[in-house]
C-alpha positions as CSV (number, residue, x, y, z in Angstrom):
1,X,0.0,0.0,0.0
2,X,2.7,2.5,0.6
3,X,4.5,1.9,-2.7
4,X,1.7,2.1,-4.5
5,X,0.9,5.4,-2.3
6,X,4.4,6.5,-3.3
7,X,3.8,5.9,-7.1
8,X,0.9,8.0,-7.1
9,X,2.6,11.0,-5.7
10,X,5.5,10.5,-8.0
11,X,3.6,10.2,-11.1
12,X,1.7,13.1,-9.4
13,X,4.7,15.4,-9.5
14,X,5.9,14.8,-12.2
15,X,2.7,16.1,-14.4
16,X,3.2,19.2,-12.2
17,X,6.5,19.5,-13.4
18,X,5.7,19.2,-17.0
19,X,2.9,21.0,-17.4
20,X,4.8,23.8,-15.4
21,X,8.0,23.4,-18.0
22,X,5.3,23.7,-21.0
23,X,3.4,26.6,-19.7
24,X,6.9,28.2,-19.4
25,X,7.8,27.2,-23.0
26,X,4.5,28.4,-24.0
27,X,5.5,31.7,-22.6
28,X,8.8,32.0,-24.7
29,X,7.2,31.2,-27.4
30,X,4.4,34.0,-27.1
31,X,7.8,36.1,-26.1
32,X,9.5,35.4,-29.8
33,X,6.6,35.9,-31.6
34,X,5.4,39.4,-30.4
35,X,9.3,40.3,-31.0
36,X,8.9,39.7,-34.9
37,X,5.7,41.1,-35.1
């Protein structure tokens, strides 16, 4: 039970961590394009 408790918080944090690293991408993105335009 507390292995599978630990997998859940694991797989848990690591969604946070991506969709943090894509919303940040996002953001650079939005940065370079308003630059050209």
């Amino acid at each position: 039970m507390g292995t599978f408790l630990f997998l859940v918080c694991f797989l848990i944090s690591v969604l946070i961590r991506t969709f943090a690293y894509e919303k940040e991408r996002m953001k650079e993105y939005d940065y370079a394009t308003n630059k050209e335009a």
